[in-house]
PABAMI-153895 format. One record per residue: residue in three letters; x, y, z of N, C-alpha, C in turn. Coordinates in steps of 0.02 Angstrom, whole numbers, plus 50000, padded with zeros to 5 digits. Example, Ala and Ser with C-alpha at 12.3 -4.5 7.8 and 13.67 -1.06 7.14 Angstrom:
ALA506604971650390506154977550390506604983550390/SER506424988850354506844994750357506455000250394/
***
This chain:
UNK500424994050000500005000050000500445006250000/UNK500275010049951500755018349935500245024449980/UNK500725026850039500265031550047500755037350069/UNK500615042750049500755052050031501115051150136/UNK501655055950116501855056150177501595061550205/UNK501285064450296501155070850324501485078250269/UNK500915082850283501295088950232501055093150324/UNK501355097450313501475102750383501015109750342/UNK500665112950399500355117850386500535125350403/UNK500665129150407500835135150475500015136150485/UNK499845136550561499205139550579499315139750665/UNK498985142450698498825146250775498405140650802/UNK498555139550865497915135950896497685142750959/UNK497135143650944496855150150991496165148851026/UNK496215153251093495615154851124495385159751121/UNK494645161551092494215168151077493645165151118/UNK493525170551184492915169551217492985161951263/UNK492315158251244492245153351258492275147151202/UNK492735147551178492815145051121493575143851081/UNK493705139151078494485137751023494245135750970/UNK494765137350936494895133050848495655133550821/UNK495745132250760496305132350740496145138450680/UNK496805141550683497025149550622497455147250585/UNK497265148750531497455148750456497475155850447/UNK498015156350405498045161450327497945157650286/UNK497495161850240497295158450169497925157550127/UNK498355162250124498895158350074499415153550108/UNK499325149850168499685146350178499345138650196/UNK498855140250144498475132750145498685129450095/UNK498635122650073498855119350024498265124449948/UNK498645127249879498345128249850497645125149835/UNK497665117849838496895116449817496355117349883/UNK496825120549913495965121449986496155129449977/UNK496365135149946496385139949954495755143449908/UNK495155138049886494625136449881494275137749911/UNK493525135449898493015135449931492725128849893/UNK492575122749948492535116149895492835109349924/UNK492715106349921492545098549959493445097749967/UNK493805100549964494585098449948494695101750019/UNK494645107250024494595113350099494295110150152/UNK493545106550141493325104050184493575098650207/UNK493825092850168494165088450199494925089050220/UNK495245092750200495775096050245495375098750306/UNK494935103350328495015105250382494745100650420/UNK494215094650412493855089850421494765084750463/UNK494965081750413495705080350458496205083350494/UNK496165090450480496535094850553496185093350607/UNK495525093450597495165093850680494975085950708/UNK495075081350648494945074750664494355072650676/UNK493975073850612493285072150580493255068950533/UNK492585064150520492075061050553492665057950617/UNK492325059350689492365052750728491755048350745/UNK491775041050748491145038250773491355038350852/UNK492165039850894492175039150960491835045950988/UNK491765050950945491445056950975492055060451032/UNK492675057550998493355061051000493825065251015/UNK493665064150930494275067650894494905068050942/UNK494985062450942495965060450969496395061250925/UNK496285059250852496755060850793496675066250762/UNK496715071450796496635078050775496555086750825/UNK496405089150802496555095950862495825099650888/UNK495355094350860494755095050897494575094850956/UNK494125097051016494115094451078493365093651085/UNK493135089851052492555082951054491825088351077/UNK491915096251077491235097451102491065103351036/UNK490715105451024490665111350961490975116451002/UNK491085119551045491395124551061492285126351039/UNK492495120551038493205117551027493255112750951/UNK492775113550907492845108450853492735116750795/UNK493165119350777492975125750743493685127350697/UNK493795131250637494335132550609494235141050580/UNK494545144450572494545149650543495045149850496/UNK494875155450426495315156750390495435163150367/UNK495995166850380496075173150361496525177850309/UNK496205181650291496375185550238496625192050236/UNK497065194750189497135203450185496225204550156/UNK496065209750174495265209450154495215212350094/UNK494725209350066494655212050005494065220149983/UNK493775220350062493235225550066493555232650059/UNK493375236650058493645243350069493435247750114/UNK494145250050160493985252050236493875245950287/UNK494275238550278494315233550305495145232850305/UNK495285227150355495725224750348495825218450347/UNK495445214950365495505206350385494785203850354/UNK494835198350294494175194450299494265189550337/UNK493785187050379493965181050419492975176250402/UNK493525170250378493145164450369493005160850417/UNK492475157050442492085153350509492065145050462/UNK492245139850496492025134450467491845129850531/UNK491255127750543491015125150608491055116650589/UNK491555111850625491645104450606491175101750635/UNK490985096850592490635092050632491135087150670/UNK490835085150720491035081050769491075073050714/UNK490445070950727490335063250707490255061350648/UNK490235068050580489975068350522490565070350481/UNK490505069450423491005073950370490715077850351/UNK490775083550390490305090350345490685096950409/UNK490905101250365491075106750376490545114250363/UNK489955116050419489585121150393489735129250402/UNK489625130150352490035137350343489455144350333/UNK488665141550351488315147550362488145152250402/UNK488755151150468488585155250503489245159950550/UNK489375161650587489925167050619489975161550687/UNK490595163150702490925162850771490955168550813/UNK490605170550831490515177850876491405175150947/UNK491225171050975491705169551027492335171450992/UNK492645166750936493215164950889493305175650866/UNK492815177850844492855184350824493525189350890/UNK493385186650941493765189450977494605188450969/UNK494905182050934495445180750929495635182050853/UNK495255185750808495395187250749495705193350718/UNK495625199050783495955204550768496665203650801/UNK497045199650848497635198050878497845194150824/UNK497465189150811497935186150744498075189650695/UNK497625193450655497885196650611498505202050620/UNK498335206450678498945208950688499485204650692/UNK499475197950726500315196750747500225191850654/UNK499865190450607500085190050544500065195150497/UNK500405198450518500675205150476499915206650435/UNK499315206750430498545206350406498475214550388/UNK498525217350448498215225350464498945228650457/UNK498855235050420499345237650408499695239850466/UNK500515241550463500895246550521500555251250544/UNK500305253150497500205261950522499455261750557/UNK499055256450570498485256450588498595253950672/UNK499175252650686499225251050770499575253750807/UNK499505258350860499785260450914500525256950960/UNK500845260950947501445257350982501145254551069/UNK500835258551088500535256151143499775260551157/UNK499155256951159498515257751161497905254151133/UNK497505256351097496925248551076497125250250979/UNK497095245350961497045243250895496325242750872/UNK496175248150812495345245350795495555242150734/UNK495085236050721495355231350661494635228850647/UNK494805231550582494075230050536494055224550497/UNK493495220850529493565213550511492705212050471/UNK492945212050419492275208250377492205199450381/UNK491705200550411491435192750433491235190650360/UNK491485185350339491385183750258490815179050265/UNK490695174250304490125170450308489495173450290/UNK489455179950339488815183350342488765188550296/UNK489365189850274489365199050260489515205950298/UNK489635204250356489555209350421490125211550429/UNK490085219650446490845221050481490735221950568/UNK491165220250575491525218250660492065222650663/UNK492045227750718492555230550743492665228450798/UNK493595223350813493955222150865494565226850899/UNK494225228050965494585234850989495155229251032/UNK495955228651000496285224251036496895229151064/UNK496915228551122497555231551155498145229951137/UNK498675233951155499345233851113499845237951151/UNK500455234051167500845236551244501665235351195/UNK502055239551192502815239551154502415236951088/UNK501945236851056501865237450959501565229850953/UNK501485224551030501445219751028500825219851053/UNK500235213551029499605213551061499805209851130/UNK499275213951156499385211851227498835205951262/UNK498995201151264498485194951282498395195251371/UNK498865193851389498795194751478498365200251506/UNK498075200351575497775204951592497315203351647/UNK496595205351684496335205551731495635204351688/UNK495485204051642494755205451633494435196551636/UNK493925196951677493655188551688493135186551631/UNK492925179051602492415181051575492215173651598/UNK491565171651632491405168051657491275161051598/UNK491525155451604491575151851575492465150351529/UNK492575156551564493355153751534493775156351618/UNK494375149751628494655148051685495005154651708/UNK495545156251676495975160451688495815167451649/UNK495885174851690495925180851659496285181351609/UNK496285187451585496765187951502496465196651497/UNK496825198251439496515204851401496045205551403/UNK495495210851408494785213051363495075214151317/UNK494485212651266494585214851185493795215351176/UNK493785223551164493045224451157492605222951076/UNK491995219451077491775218151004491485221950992/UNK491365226750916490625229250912490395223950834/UNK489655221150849489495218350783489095226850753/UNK489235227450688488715234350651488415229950610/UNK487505232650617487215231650599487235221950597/UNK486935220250641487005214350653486425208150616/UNK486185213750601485375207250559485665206350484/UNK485165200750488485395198550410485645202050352/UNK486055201750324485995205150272485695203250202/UNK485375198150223484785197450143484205194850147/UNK483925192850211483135193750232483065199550281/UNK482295196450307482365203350378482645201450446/UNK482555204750478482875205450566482355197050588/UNK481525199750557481155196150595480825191650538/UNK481045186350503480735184950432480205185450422/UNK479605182250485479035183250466478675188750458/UNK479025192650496478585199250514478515200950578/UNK478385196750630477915197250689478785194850743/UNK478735199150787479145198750860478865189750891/UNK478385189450902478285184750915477645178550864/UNK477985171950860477505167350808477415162250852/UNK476835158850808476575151250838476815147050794/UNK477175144650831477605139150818477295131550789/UNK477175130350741476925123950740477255119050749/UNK476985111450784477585106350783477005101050790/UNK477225095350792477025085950779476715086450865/UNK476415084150867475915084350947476585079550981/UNK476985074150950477305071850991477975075451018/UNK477985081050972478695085350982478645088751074/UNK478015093351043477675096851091476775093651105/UNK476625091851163475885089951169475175094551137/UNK475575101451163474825107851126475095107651060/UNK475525104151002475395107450939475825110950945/UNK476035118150964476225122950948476595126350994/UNK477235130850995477405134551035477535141551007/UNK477545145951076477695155051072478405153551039/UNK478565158051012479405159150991479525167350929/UNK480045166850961480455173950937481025170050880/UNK480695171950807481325172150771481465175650731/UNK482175175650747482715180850716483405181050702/UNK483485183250656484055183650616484495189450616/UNK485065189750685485435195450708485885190950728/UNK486575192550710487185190350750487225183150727/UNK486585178450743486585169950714486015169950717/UNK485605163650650484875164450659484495159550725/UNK484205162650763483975160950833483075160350828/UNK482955154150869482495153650901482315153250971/UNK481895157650995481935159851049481385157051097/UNK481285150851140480675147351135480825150751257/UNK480025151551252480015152651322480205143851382/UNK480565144151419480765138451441480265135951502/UNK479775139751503479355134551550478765130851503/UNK478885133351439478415129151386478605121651373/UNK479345123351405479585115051404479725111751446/UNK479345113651498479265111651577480455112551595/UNK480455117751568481105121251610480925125751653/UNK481615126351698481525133351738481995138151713/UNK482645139151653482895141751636483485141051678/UNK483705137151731484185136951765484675130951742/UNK484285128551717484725120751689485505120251684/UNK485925118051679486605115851681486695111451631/UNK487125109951593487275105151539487015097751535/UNK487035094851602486965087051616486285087151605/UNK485605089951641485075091351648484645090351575/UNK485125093351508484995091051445485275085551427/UNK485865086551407486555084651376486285077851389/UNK486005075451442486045067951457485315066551462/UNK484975069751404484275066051409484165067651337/UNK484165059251300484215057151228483495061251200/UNK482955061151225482115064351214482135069451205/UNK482605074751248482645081851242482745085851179/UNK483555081151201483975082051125483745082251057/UNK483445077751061482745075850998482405083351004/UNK482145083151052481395088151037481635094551034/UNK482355096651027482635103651030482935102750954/UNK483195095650930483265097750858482485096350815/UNK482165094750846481495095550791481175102350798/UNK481115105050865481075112950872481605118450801/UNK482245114750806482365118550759482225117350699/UNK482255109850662482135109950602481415114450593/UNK480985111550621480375117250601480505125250612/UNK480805126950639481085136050655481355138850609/UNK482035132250558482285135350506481915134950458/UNK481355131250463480825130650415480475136550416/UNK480195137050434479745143850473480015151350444/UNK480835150450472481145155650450481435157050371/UNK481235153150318481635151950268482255149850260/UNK482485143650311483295146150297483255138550257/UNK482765134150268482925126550221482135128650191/UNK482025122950129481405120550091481065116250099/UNK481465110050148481205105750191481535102550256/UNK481025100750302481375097050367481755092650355/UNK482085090250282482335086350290483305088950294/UNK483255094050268483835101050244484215102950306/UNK483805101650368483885106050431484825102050450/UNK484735093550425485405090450453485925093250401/UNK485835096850366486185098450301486635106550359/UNK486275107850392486445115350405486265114750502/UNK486875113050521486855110250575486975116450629/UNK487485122350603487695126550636487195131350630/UNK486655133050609486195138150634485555134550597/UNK484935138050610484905142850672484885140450738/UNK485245143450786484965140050859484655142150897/UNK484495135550959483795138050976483955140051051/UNK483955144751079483745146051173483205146051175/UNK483265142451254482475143751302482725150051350/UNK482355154451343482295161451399481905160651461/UNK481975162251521481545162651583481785169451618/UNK481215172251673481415177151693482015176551763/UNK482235181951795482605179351829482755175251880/UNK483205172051902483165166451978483695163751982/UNK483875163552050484445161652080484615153952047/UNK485205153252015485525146652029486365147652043/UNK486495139152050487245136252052487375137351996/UNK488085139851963488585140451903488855131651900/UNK488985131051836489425123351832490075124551858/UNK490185130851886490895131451919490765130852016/UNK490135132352008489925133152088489755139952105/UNK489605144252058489675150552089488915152052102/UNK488785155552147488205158652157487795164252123/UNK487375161952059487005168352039486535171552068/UNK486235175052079485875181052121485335182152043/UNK484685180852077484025184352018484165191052015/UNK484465194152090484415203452071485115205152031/UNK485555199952009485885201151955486025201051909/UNK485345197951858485375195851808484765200951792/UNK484455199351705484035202051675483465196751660/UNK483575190251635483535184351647484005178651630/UNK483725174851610484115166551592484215164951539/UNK484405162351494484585162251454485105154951401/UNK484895149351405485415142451397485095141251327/UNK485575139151296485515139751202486045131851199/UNK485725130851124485985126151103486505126451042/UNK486925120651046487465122950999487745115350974/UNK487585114350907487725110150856487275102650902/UNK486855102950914486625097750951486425099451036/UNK486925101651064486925100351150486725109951186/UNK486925107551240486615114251262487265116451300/UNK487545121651259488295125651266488095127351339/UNK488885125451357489225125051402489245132951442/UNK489275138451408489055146151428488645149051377/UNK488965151651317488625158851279488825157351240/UNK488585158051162489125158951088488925165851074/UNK489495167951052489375174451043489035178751006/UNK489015175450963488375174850890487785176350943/UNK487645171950966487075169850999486865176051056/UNK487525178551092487505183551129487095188751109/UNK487285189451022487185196450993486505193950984/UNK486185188550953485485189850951485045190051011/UNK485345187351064485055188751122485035198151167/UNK485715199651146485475208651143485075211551132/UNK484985209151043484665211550988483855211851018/UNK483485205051045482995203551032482785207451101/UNK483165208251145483135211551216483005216651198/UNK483325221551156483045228251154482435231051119/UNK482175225151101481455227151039480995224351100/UNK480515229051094479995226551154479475222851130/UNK479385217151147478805210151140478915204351126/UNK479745204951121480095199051098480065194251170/UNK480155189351150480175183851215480575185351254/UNK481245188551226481835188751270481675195651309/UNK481425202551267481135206651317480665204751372/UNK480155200051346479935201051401479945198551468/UNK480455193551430480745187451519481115193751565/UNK481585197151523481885202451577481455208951590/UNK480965208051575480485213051603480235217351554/UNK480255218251497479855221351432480235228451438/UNK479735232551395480015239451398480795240151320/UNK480865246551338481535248751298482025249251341/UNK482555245751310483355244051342483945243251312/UNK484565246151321485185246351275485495242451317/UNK485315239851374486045231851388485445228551427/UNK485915222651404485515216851450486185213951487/UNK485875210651556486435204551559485995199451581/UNK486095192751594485955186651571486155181251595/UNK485915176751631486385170251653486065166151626/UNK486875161051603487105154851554487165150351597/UNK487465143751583487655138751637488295139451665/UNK488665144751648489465144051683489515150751701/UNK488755156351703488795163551751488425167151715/UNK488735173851725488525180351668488735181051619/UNK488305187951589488605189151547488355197251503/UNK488545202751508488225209051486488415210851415/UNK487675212351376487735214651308487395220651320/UNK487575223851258487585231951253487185230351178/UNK486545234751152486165234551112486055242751071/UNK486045245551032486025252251007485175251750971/UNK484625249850978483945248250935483665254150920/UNK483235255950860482955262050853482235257450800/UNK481785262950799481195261050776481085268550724/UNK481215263650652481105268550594480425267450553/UNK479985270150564479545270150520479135262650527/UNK479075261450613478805253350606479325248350605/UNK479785248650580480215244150560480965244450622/UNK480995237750651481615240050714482355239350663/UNK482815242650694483475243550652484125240950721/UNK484225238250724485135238050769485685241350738/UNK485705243850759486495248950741487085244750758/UNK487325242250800487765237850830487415236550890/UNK487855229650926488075226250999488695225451012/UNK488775227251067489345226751103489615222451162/UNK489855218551149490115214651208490935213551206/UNK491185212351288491805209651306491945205851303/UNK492655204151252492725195851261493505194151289/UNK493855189051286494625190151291494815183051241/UNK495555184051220495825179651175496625177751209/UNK496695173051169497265169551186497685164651133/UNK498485166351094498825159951083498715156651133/UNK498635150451100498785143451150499345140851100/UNK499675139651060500025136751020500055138350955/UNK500755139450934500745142150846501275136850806/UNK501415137850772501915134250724501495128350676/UNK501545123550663501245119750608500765113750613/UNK500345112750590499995108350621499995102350535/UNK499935096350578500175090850519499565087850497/UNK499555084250431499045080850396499245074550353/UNK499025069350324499215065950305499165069750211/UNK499565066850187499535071850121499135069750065/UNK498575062150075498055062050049497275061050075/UNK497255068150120496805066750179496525071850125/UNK496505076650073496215079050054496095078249963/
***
C-alpha cells in the first residue's frame, strides 16, 4: 500500500471567548483548499479529526464538544475600509461536513490579535502602545466587526485582569462591536411578527404549537420561552446533555424554526445546516448554582438564558448567539424582552450555565420597522500554540 507522507501547515491554535479553533492564513493553505470546495473541507475535516464515530477527535486538534471543534481562515481583506476577511468553518464532530453558514462571535475575539501578529492590518493602523481598531469583515455573513485589541511595546497584549465567566483564567479585554447585526439578505424578523406560533408534531410538543421569537441578528435564533418546556431556565449542561428525548425535541424545534424562518425548503435540509439557526429557552430571573459553583443572584441578572449549539446545550454563551440575544432584548415584545421585564433597553445581562454575561444593544424604531445599529460585548483571546499543524498528504 502507497501512501503520501504528512505535509505541515503554519496555523495558531487560539482561544476567543468561550471557544477555540485552529488559524489559518489563506495563502498558507495547500493551493487546492485555498478554495472554497470539498478539497478545503476535507483538509480542515482532518486537522480537527473528523468524522469521529468515538465522539473524540483524538486524531486531530478537535476537543470533542462544538465549542472546541471550529477552524478559521484569514485574509488581507478584500472590502474597502477593512482589513481582515475572516472565514468561520464550524466541524462536525461525528459527520463529514464542515458548515460554513454562520459566524463565530466567541472565535471573532481572537481574529483581530491574529491578524495583527500576521502582519494582516497595516503598520500604520496600530499604536505602539494603546487599543488597535481592526476592521474585520465577517465573510460568512457579510458583516463588519470592529475588534478593539490592546497593544503594549507594538505587541498585542493577551495577559491581563478582565474575567469572562466560563473561561478559567483572566487575560486581556478585547472589546467587540457587531454593526448592523441582522441579516443582510432577509429581515431582522422573517416573518414579520416579534413573536410566532410555532407549529410542531403533537409528539414534539403535546399543545401542537409553541410561542417563539425568530430572528436573524448576529446567528439565526429561536427563541422558545423555557417553562413551555417544563424548564426553569436554570438548567446546567447534564440536565439536557444527558437526556436522549430532549435532545430530539430541541433539534425538531429547530428543524421546524429554520423552516418557518426560510433558511431550508424542507425538514429534511435542517441536518444539512447544523450550525444555525439556534435555539434558546429564555426565563425570567432566579437564583442558581454556576457549573463552576458560583452563586448567581436573580437581582443580578436580566434573565436566563441556555442555548443550544450544534446539538447540545453550550456549556456558557456563543457569541453569535449573545448578539441575538441583545438584539431581541432591546425590541419590546420579543420573548427575550419580556422574560427580563419588557420595555426599551440598550444592555442586558443574562445568566448561562457557567455565570454572566452583559450585552450592550444600540435599537431604534424607523418608520415601524426595528433597526440595530451595533452590539457590544467583552470578550478576551489567547495563543495557545502556533507553528504547524500536520496532515496526512492524501487526507484531502
Amino acid at each position: 500500500m502507497t501512501t503520501l507522507a504528512q505535509i505541515r501547515i503554519p496555523a495558531s491554535y487560539m482561544r476567543g471567548g468561550t471557544s477555540k479553533g485552529v488559524f489559518f492564513r489563506l495563502d498558507d493553505l495547500p493551493e487546492a483548499a485555498q478554495v472554497p470546495g470539498a478539497q478545503r473541507d476535507n483538509l480542515l475535516l482532518r486537522v480537527i479529526g473528523s468524522p469521529d464515530p468515538y465522539g473524540k477527535q483524538t486524531d486531530g486538534m478537535g476537543g470533542a464538544t462544538s465549542s472546541t471543534s471550529k477552524t478559521v481562515i484569514l485574509s488581507k481583506s478584500t472590502q474597502a475600509n477593512h482589513d481582515v476577511d475572516y472565514l468561520f468553518g464550524q466541524v462536525a464532530i461525528d459527520k463529514a461536513f464542515v458548515d460554513w453558514s454562520g459566524n463565530c462571535g466567541n472565535l471573532t475575539a481572537a481574529v483581530g490579535a491574529c491578524a495583527i501578529s500576521g502582519g494582516l492590518v497595516d503598520a500604520d493602523r496600530i499604536p505602539r502602545d494603546g487599543i488597535a481598531e481592526v476592521r474585520i469583515w465577517q465573510a460568512n455573513i457579510g458583516k463588519t466587526i470592529i475588534a478593539h485589541v490592546p497593544i503594549t511595546d507594538n505587541e498585542v497584549q493577551e495577559t491581563g485582569g478582565f474575567e469572562l465567566d466560563g473561561v478559567t483564567f483572566p487575560a486581556a479585554e478585547v472589546r467587540i462591536e457587531f454593526l448592523d447585526p441582522a441579516d443582510a439578505v432577509g429581515a431582522m424578523f422573517p416573518t414579520g411578527n416579534v413573536v410566532d406560533t410555532l407549529e410542531l408534531p403533537q409528539e414534539v410538543v403535546p399543545a401542537g404549537s409553541l410561542q417563539a421569537t425568530l430572528i436573524n441578528a448576529g446567528i439565526a435564533t429561536i427563541f422558545i420561552n423555557a417553562s413551555d418546556l417544563g424548564y426553569s431556565g436554570c438548567e446546567l449542561q447534564d440536565a439536557i446533555n444527558g437526556d436522549p428525548a430532549a435532545l430530539e425535541r430541541f433539534e425538531q424545534i429547530r428543524a421546524h424554526g429554520a423552516l418557518r424562518m426560510g433558511l431550508i425548503e424542507n425538514l429534511e435540509q435542517a441536518a444539512e445546516r447544523q450550525h444555525t439557526p439556534k435555539v434558546a429557552i429564555v426565563a425570567p430571573p432566579a437564583d442558581y448554582i454556576s457549573s463552576s459553583g458560583k452563586s448567581i443572584a436573580a437581582a443580578d441578572i436580566d434573565l436566563n438564558v441556555r442555548a443550544m449549539s450544534m446539538g447540545k446545550l453550550h456549556h456558557a454563551m456563543m457569541g453569535t448567539a449573545a448578539v441575538s440575544i441583545a438584539t431581541a432584548a432591546a425590541i419590546p415584545g420579543t420573548l427575550v424582552n419580556l422574560a427580563a421585564g419588557g420595555g426599551e433597553r440598550d444592555a442586558v445581562r443574562f445568566g448561562h450555565p457557567s455565570g454572566t454575561l452583559k450585552v450592550g444593544a444600540a435599537a431604534a424604531n424607523h418608520d415601524g420597522e426595528w433597526v440595530v445599529e451595533k452590539v457590544v460585548m467583552s470578550r478576551s483571546a489567547r495563543v495557545l500554540m502556533e507553528g504547524w499543524v500536520r496532515i496526512p498528504g492524501d487526507a484531502f
